[in-house]
NUMAR-227083 format. One record per residue (C-alpha): residue number from 1; residue in one letter; x, y, z. Coordinates in nm, 2 decimals. Each point is the difference from the previous one (the first is absolute). Example, Ala and Ser with C-alpha at 12.3 -4.5 7.8 and 13.67 -1.06 7.14 Angstrom:
<pts>
1,A,1.23,-0.45,0.78;
2,S,0.14,0.34,-0.07;
</pts>
This chain:
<pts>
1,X,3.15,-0.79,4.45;
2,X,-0.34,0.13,0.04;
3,X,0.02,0.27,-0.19;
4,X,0.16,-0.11,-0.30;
5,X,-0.30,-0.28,0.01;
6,X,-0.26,0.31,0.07;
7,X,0.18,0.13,-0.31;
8,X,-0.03,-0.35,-0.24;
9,X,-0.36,0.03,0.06;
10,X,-0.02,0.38,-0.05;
11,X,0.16,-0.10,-0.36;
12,X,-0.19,-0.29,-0.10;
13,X,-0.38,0.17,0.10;
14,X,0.17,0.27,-0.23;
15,X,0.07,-0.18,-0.28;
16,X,-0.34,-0.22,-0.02;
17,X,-0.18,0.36,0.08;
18,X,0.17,0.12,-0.33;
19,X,-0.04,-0.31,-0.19;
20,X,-0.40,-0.01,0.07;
21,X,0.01,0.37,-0.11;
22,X,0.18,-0.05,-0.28;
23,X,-0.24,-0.31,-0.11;
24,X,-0.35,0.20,0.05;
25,X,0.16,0.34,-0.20;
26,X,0.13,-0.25,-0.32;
27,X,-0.39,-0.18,0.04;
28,X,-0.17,0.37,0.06;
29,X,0.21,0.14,-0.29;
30,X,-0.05,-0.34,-0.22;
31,X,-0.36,0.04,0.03;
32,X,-0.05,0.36,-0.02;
33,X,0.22,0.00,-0.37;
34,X,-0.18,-0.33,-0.16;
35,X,-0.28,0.19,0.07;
36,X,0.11,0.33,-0.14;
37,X,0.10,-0.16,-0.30;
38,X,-0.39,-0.07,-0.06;
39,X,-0.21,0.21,0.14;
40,X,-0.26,-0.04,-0.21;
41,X,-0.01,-0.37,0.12;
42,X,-0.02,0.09,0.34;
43,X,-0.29,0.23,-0.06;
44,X,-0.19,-0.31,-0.12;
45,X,0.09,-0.19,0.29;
46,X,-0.19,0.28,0.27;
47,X,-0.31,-0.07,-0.26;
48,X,0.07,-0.35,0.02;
49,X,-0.02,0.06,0.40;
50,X,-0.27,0.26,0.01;
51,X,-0.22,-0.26,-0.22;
52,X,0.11,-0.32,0.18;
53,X,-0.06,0.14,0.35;
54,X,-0.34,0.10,-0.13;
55,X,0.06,0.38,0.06;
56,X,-0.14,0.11,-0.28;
57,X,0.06,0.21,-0.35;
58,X,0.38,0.06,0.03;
59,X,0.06,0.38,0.03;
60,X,0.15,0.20,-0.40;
61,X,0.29,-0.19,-0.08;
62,X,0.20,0.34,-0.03;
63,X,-0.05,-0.05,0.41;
64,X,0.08,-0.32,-0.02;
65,X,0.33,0.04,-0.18;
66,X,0.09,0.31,0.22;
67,X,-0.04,-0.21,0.27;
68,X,0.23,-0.29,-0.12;
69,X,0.28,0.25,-0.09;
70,X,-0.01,0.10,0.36;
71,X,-0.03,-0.35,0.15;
72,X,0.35,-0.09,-0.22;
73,X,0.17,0.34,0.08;
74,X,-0.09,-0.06,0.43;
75,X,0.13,-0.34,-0.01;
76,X,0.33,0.10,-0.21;
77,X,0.05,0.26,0.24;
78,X,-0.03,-0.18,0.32;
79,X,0.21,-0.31,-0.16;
80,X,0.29,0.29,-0.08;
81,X,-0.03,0.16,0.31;
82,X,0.07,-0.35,0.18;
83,X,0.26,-0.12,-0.24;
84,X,0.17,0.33,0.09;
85,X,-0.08,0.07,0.36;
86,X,-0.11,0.34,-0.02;
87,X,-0.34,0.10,0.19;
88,X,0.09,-0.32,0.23;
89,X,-0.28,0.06,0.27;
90,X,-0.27,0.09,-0.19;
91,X,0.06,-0.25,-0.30;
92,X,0.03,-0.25,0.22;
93,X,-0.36,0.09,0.17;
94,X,-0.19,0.06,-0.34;
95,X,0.13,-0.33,-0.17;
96,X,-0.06,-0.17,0.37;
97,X,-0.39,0.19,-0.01;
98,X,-0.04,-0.11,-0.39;
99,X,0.08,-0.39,0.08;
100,X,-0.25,0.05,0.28;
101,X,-0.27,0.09,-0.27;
102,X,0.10,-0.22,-0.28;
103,X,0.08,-0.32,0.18;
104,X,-0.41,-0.04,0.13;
105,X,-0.07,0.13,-0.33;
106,X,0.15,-0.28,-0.18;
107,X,-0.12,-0.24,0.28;
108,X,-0.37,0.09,-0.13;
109,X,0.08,-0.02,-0.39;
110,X,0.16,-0.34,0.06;
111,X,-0.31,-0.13,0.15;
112,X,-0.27,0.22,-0.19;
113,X,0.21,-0.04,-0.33;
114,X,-0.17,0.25,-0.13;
115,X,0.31,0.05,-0.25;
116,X,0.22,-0.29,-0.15;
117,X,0.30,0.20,0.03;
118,X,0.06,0.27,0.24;
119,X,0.22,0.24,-0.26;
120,X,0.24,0.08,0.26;
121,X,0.30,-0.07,-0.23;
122,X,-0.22,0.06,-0.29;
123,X,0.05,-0.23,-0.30;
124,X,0.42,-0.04,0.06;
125,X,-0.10,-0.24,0.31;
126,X,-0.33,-0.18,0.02;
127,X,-0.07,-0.13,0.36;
128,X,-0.31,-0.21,0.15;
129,X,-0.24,0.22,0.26;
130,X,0.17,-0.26,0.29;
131,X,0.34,0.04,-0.14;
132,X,-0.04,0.41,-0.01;
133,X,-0.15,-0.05,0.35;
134,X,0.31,-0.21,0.15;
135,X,0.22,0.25,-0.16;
136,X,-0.15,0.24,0.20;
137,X,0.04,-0.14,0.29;
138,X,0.38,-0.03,-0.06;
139,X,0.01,0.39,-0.06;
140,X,-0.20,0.08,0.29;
141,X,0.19,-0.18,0.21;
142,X,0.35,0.17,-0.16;
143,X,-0.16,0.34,0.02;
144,X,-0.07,-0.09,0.41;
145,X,0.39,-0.05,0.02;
146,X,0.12,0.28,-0.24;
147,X,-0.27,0.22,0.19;
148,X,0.12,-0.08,0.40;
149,X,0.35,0.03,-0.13;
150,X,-0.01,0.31,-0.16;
151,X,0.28,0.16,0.17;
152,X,0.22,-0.28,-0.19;
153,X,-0.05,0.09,-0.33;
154,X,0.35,0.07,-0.16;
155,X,-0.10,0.36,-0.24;
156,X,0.15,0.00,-0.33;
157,X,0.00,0.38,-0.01;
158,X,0.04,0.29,0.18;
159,X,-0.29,0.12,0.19;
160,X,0.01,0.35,-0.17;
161,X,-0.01,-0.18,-0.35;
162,X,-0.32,-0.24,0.13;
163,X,-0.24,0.21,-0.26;
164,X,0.27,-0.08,-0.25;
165,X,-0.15,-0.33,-0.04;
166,X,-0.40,0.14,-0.03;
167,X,0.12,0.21,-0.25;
168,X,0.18,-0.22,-0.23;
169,X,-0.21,-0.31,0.01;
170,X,-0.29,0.24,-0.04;
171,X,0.15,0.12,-0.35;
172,X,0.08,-0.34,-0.12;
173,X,-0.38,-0.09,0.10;
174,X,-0.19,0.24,-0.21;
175,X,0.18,-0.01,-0.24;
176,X,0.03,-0.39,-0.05;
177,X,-0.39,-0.05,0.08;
178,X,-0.08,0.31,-0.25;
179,X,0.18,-0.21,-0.26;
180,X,-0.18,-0.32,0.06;
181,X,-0.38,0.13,0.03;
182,X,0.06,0.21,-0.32;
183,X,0.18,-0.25,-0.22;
184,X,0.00,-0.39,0.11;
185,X,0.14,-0.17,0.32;
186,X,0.41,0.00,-0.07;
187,X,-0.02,-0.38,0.09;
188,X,-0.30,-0.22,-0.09;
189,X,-0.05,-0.26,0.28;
190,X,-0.31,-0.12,-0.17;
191,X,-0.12,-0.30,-0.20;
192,X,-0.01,0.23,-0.33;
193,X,0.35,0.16,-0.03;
194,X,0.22,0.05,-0.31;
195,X,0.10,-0.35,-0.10;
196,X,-0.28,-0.23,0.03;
197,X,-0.07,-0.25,-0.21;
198,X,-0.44,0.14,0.06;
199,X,-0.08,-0.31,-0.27;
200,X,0.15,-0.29,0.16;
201,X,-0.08,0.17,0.40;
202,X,-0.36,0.03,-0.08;
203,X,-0.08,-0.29,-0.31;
204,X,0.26,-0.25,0.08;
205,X,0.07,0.01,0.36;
206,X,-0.31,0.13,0.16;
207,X,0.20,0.21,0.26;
208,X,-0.24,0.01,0.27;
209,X,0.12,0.45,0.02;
210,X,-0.13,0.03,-0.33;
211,X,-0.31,-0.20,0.01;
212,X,-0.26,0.30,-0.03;
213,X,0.19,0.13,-0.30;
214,X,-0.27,-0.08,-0.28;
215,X,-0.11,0.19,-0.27;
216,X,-0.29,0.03,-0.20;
217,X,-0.13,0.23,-0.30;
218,X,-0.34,0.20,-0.04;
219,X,-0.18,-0.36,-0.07;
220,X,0.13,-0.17,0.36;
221,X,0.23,-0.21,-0.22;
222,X,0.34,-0.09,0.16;
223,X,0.22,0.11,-0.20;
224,X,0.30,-0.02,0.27;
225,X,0.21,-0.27,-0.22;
226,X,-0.05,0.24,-0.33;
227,X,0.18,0.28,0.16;
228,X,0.28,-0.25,0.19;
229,X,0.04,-0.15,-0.34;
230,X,0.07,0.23,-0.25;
231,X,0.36,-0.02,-0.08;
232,X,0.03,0.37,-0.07;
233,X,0.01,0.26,0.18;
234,X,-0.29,0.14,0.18;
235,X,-0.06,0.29,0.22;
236,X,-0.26,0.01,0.35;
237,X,-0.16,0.30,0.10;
238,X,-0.04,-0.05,0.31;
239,X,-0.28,0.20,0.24;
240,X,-0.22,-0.22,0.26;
241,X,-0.26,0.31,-0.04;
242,X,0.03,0.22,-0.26;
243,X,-0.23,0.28,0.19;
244,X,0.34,0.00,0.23;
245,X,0.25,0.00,-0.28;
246,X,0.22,0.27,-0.02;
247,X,-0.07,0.22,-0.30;
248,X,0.30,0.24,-0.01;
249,X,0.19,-0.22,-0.26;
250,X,-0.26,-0.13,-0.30;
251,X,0.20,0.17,-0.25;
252,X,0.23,-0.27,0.09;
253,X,-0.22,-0.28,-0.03;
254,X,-0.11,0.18,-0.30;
255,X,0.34,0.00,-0.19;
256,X,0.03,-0.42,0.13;
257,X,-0.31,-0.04,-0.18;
258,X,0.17,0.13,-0.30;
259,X,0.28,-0.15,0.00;
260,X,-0.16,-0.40,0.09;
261,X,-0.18,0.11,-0.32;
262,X,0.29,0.09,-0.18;
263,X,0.21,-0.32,0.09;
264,X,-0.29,-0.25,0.04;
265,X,0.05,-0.04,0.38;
266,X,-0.29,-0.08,0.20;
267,X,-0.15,0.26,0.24;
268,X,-0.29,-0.11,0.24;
269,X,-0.10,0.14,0.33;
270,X,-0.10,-0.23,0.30;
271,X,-0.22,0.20,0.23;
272,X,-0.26,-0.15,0.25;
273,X,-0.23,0.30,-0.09;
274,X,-0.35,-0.01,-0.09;
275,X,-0.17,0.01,-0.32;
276,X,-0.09,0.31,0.04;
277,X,0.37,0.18,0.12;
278,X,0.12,-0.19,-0.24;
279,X,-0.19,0.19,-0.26;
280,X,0.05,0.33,0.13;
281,X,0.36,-0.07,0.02;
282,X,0.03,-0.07,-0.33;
283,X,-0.23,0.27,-0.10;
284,X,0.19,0.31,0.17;
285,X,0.30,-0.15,-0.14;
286,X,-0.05,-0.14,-0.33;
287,X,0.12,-0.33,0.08;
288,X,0.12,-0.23,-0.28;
289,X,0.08,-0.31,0.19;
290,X,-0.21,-0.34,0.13;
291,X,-0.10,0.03,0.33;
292,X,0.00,-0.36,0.23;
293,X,-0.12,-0.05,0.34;
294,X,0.22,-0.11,0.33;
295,X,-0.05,0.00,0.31;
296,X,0.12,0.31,0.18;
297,X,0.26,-0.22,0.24;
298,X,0.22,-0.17,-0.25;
299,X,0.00,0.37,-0.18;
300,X,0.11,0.23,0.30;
301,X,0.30,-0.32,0.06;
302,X,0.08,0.05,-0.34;
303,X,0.13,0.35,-0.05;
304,X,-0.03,0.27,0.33;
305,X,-0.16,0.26,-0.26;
306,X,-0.34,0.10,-0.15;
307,X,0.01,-0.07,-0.29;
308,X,0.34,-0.13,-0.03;
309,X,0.13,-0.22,-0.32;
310,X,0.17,-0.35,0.04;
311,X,0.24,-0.14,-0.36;
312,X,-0.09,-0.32,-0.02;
313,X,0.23,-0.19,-0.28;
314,X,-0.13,-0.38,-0.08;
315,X,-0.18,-0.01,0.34;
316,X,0.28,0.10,0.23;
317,X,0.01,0.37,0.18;
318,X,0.29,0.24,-0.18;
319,X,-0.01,0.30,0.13;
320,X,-0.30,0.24,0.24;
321,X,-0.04,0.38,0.02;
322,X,-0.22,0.25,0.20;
323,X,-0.26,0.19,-0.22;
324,X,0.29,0.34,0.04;
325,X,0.26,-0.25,-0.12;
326,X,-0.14,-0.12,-0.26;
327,X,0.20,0.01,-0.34;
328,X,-0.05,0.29,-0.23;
329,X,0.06,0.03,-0.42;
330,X,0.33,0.07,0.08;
331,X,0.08,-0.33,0.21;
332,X,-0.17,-0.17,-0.23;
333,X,0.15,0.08,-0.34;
334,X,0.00,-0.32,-0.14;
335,X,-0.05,-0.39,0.03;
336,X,0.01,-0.13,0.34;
337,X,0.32,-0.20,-0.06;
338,X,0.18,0.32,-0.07;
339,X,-0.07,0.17,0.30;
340,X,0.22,0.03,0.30;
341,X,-0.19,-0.05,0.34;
342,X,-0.36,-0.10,-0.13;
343,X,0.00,-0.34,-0.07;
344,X,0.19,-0.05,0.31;
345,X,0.11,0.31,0.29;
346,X,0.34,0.08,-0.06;
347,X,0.25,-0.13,0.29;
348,X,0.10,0.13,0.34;
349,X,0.41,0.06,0.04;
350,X,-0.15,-0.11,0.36;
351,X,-0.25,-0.25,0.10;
352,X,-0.30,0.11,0.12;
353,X,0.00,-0.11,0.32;
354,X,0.34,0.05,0.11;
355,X,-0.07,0.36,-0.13;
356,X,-0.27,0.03,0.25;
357,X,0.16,-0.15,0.28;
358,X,0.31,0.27,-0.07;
359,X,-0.26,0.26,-0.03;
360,X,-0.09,-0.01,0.31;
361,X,0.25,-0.14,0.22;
362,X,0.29,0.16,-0.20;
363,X,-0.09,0.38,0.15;
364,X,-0.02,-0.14,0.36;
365,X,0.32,-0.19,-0.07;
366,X,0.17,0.30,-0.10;
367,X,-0.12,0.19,0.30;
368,X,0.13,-0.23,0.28;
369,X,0.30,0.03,-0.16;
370,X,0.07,0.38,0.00;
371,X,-0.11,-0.01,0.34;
372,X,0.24,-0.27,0.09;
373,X,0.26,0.24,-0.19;
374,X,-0.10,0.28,0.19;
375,X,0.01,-0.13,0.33;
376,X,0.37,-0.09,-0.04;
377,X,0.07,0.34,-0.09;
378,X,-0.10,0.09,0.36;
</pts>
């Protein structure tokens, strides 16, 4: 009798050790892909941090964004090393260590505030400071019991295949964050994503996430309800600072220029620039197109690109590009209407997100299986 209780309890601490294992992987790897998906936005949260906190000029950005790639890639790693038990003892230590370091930190932004939103699940999950900081605590707390329990954590493969698991999800991680700093995010969590109706958010509604988007021409006019207006078609060349902008593709924007001429669509760029950039801008490149002023915030939500260009069609957003994907002559060979995958990006056979999800859990599904297979064998 004794030992089959000794035994009940050996199976239950078992299971809840896996369970809380398996809850802080899926939240470490949830957290580390939102984030790889964008980046770019996390870089402009650690300036957002470096400025709140009063720590001065925030480092290059190339730093910056080098330094968010490898923030997403550590977390998806530790989350896939817990989901499939390999490295047990020392994962279980470096997520317990990290909660032990993040937890106060969070403690300190919740009362300093010195950031609205921490950016932990970047824009796919927007938390309060205190809400951030109480999830914390839960983690920390499941990270104590995965961590004293290490010895219970069921592996998913073999001990010789552990690096397997490094290796794969460290393919699937370059390559998928490559693809999202060089064109745009694969999913838009943000307030300007393909779809929305920008006239009635920002005119009509007054959606409190779009409240700095304003616009103005060289005479400080707003002219905000003459672009959301027009019931054509307009396109936004979109650079927050046009000293930054990227200029590897202006034959691009050159042949857009053309083409707006040819058709009669609008072409302005929106640029919180100064006078002065703006004119050396459009000096070096021979710019034919109005220039209006933004402010820098609602322009780096926009599109995750300098410049990048935004379709709008009777004030609502069609379609965004990076400044390498921009369309060239041969996309655009005649009116918009014709054209398949400008005025709106041409569907996914799967949705976005489930894609995602399969990305990255798919591999690790497939390798707890062929282990599982393998072990029979033997």
């Amino acid at each position: 009798m004794t030992d089959k209780v000794k035994s009940t309890k050996f199976g239950v601490r078992s299971f809840l050790v896996n369970m809380a294992r398996m809850l802080l992987g899926l939240v470490f790897m949830f957290s580390g892909v939102v984030k790889a998906i964008d980046p770019v936005g996390t870089q402009i949260k650690f300036e957002d941090y470096i400025v709140g906190m009063g720590l001065g000029v925030p480092m290059q950005s190339t730093w910056l964004l080098v330094m968010a790639c490898l923030l997403a890639g550590f977390e998806i790693l530790l989350g896939a090393y817990l989901v499939m038990g390999t490295y047990r003892r020392g994962t279980s230590l470096l997520v317990f260590l990290l909660m032990c370091i993040l937890t106060p930190f969070t403690l300190y932004v919740a009362i300093a505030n010195p950031v609205h939103d921490c950016g932990c699940f970047g824009d796919a999950l927007k938390l309060t400071n205190w809400q951030t900081f109480y999830k914390n605590v839960i983690l920390l707390l499941l990270s104590i019991f995965v961590w004293r329990n290490w010895r219970r954590i069921v592996p998913f493969v073999r001990e010789k295949w552990q690096w397997s698991v490094t290796l794969v999800m460290l393919i699937i991680m370059v390559r998928f964050m490559y693809d999202n700093v060089n064109s745009l995010p694969v999913i838009d969590f943000r307030p300007y994503s393909i779809g929305t109706d920008l006239k009635q958010q920002v005119l009509e509604n007054g959606n409190p996430e779009m409240s700095d988007f304003f616009l103005m021409n060289s005479r400080k006019e707003d002219v905000t309800a003459d672009v959301l207006d027009n019931p054509g078609y307009t396109f936004l060349i979109v650079s927050p600072h046009l000293y930054q902008a990227s200029s590897s593709d202006l034959d691009l924007i050159d042949g857009l220029a053309d083409y707006c001429e040819e058709y009669g669509y609008g072409l302005v760029c929106l640029t919180a620039s100064t006078r002065d950039e703006i004119d050396m801008w459009a000096g070096n490149t021979g710019a034919r197109y109005q220039f209006l002023l933004c402010d820098e915030i609602p322009l780096k939500t926009m599109v995750r690109s300098n410049p990048g260009l935004v379709l709008l069609g009777n004030g609502f957003i069609l379609n965004k590009w990076s400044h390498s994907d921009i369309p060239d002559e041969e996309a655009l060979s005649g009116p918009l209407e014709s054209l398949n995958g400008i005025v709106a990006p041409l569907a996914d056979p799967i949705p976005k997100p489930l894609g995602v999800i399969l990305l990255f859990l798919l591999p690790l599904l497939l390798m707890g299986i062929i282990t599982a297979l393998s072990g029979k064998k033997h």
